[in-house]
C-alpha positions in Angstrom: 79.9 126.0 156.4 76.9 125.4 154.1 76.1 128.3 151.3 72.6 129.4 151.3 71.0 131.7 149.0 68.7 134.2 150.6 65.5 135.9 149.1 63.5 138.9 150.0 60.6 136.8 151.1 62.1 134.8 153.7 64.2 137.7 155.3 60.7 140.2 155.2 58.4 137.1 156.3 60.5 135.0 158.7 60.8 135.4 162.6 63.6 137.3 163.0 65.1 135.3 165.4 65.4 132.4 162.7 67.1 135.0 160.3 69.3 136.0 163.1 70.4 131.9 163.8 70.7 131.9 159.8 72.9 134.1 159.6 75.0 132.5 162.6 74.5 129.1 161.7 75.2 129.1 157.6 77.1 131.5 155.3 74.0 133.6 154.2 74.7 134.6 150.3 72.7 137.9 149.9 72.5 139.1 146.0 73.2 142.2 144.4 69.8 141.7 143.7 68.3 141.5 146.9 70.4 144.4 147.8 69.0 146.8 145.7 65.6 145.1 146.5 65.5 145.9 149.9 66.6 149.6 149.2 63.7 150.4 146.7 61.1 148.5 148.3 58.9 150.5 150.9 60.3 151.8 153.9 58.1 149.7 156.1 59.5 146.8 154.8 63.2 148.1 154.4 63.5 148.8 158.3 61.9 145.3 158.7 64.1 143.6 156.8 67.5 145.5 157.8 66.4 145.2 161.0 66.7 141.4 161.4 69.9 141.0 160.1 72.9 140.8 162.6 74.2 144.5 163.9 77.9 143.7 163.2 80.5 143.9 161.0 80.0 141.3 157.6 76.9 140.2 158.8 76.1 138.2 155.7 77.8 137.5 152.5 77.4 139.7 149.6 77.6 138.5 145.7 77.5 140.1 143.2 74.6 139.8 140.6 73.7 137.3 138.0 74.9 139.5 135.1 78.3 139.6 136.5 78.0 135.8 137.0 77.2 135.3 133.3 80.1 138.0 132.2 82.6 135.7 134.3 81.5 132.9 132.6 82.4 134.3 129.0 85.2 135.7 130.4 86.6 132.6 131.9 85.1 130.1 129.9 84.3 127.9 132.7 81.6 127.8 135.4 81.4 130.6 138.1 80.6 127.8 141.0 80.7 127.9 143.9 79.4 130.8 144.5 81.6 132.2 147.5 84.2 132.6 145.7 82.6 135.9 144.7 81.7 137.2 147.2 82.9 140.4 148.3 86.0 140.6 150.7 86.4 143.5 152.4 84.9 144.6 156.0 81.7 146.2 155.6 78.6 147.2 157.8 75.0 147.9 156.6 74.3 151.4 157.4 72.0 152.2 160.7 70.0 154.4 159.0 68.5 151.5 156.8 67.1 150.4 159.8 65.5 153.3 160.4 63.8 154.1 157.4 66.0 157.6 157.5 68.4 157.0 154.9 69.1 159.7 151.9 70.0 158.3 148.5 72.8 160.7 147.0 76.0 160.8 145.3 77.2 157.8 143.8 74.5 155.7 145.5 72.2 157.6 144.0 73.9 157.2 140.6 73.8 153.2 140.9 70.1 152.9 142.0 69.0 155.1 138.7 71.3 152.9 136.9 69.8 149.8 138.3 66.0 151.2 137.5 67.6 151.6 134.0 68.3 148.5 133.7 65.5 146.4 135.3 63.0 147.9 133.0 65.1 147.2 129.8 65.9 143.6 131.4 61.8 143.1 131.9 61.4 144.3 128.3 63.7 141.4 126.9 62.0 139.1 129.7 58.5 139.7 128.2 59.7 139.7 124.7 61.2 135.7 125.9 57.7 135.1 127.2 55.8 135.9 124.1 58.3 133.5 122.1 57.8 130.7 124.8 55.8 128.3 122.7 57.9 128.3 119.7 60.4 125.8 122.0 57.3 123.3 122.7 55.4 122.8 119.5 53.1 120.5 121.7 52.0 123.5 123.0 50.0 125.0 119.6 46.7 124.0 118.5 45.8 122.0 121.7 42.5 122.2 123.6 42.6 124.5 127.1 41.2 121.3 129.0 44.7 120.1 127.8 46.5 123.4 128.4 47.9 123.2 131.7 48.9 119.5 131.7 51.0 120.3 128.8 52.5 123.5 130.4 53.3 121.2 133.2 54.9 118.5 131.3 57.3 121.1 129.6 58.3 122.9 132.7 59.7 119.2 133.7 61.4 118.9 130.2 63.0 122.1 131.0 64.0 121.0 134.6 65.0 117.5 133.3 66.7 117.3 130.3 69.8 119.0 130.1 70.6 118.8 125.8 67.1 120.4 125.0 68.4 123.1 127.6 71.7 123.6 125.7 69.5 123.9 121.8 67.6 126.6 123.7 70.8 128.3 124.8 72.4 127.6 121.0 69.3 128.8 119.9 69.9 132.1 121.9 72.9 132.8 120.9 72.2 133.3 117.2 74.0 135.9 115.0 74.8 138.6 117.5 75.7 136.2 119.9 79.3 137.7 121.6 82.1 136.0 120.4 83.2 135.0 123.6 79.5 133.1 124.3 80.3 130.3 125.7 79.9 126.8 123.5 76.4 124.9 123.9 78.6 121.5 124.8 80.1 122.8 127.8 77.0 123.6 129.9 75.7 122.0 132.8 74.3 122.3 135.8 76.7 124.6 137.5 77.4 127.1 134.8 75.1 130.3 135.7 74.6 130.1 131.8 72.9 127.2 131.8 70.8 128.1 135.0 69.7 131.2 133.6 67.7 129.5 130.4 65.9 126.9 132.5 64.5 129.7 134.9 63.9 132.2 131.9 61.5 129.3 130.5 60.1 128.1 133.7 59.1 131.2 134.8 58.1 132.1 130.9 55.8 129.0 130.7 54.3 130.0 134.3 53.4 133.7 132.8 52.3 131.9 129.5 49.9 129.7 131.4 48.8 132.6 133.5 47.5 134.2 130.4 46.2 131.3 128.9 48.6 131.9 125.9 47.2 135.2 124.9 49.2 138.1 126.6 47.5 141.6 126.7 47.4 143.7 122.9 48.1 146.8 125.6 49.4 145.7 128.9 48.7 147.9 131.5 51.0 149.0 134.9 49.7 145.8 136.7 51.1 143.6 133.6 54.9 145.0 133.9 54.7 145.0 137.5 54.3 141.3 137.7 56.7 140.8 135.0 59.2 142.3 136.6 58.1 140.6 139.4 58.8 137.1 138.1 62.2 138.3 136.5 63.5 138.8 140.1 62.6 135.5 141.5 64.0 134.0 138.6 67.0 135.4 139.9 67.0 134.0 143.2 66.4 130.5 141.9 69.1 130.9 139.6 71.6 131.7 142.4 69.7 129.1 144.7 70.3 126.3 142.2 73.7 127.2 141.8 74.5 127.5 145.6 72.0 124.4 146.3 70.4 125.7 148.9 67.7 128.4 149.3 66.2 130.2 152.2 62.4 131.5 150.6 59.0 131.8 151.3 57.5 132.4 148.5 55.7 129.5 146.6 56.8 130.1 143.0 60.1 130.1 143.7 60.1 127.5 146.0 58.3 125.1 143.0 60.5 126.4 140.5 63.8 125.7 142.7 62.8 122.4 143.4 61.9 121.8 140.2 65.3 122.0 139.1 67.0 120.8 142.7 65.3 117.9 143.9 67.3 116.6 146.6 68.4 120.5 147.4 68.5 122.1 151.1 65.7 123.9 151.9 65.4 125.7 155.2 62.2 125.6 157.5 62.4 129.3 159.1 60.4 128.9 162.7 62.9 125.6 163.6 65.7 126.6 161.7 66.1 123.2 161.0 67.7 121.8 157.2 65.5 119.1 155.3 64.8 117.4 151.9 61.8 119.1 149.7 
């Protein structure tokens, strides 16, 4: 059965129907991610999107997030593809009152979500901080004229997409002194290591921000300025995980340029006919 990655925008956007014959059709791989997602996002939107998913027992697949796919990767010291093979095991059932907009957070729950918020916003710190440093990868980038700007975004975007060895100096570049000991080496990357997937995005989705602001971030960024950050650290999530699975069920246009970006040829999935085609 073909592994597809799904992303808030396509399960809160799409007919529910289609997400309903998506989730019959394909094994649906919803994130940790998405997960916590749909549970902090408004309740309008969480009874929408709980409410398309199948009412039965394992209705989707769930994996875990991409931090735990990178800590398997040091672990393991190979590549944490294909996906599925984390996935979680046991029989489980999303809770009814998701769908209803009535459920309490408490106990442990409650415990993980403050733990995720935690982390997010120390996560989108280190994002930004990525962002700011951006240019120092593309020296092309300094000194040019703006008429020349976003061509030359553009054309490194593709050099991140395209060429795998100035992907791995980036990653060696990374690493640096406190790098763990168990990093994995630079030479063994590819394409299906989460490793590698995660510095592509990071830039592509760092180059996008440093376009945005024509190069010149914000001396005090406001509310609006982490929001969006934050923002574009989750969907470089999903097109981590979609390049890894190689296929991706999204409506959102960023993501969809960025995935396709780095996957070509991959799967994407038209959600009024359900239907699979190329780009």
């Amino acid at each position: 059965m073909v592994e597809i990655v799904l992303d808030k925008s396509y399960l809160d956007g799409a007919p529910t129907q289609s997400v309903m014959e998506l989730c019959d059709r394909y094994q649906v791989l919803l994130s940790e991610e998405l997960f916590f997602e749909l549970i902090t996002t408004k309740v309008e939107s969480q009874m929408r999107c709980f409410s398309k998913l199948p009412n039965r027992e394992n209705p989707v697949a769930l994996i875990p997030n991409v931090g735990f796919l990178l800590r398997f990767e040091r672990e393991c010291q190979h590549s944490c593809a294909p996906l599925a093979q984390h996935r979680f095991n046991g029989r489980f059932g999303f809770n009814r009152k998701l769908r209803e907009g009535a459920y309490v957070f408490e106990g442990k729950v409650l415990e993980d979500l403050n733990a995720w918020h935690a982390q997010v916003d120390a996560d989108t710190k280190d994002f930004v901080e990525r962002c700011l440093a951006v240019h120092n990868f593309f020296p092309e980038l300094n000194g040019i004229g703006w008429k020349d700007f976003p061509a030359a975004i553009d054309a490194a975007r593709r050099k991140t997409a395209s060429e795998a060895e100035f992907v791995r100096k980036i990653y060696a570049s990374f690493l640096g002194e406190e790098a763990s000991a168990d990093a994995p080496p630079p030479h063994v990357l590819s394409s299906d290591w989460a490793w590698f997937r995660w510095v592509q995005c990071q830039i592509l989705a760092a180059l996008r921000i440093f376009k945005r602001y024509n190069g010149r971030f914000p001396e005090n960024p406001g509310t609006d300025f982490w929001r969006r950050a934050e923002h574009s650290m989750h969907d470089a999530y999903y097109v981590i995980l979609g390049s890894l699975a190689g296929a991706l069920a999204t409506l959102d246009t960023e993501i969809r340029e960025d995935f396709l970006l780095l996957c070509p040829d991959a799967v994407m999935l038209s959600p009024n006919v359900l239907s699979m085609s190329r780009g």
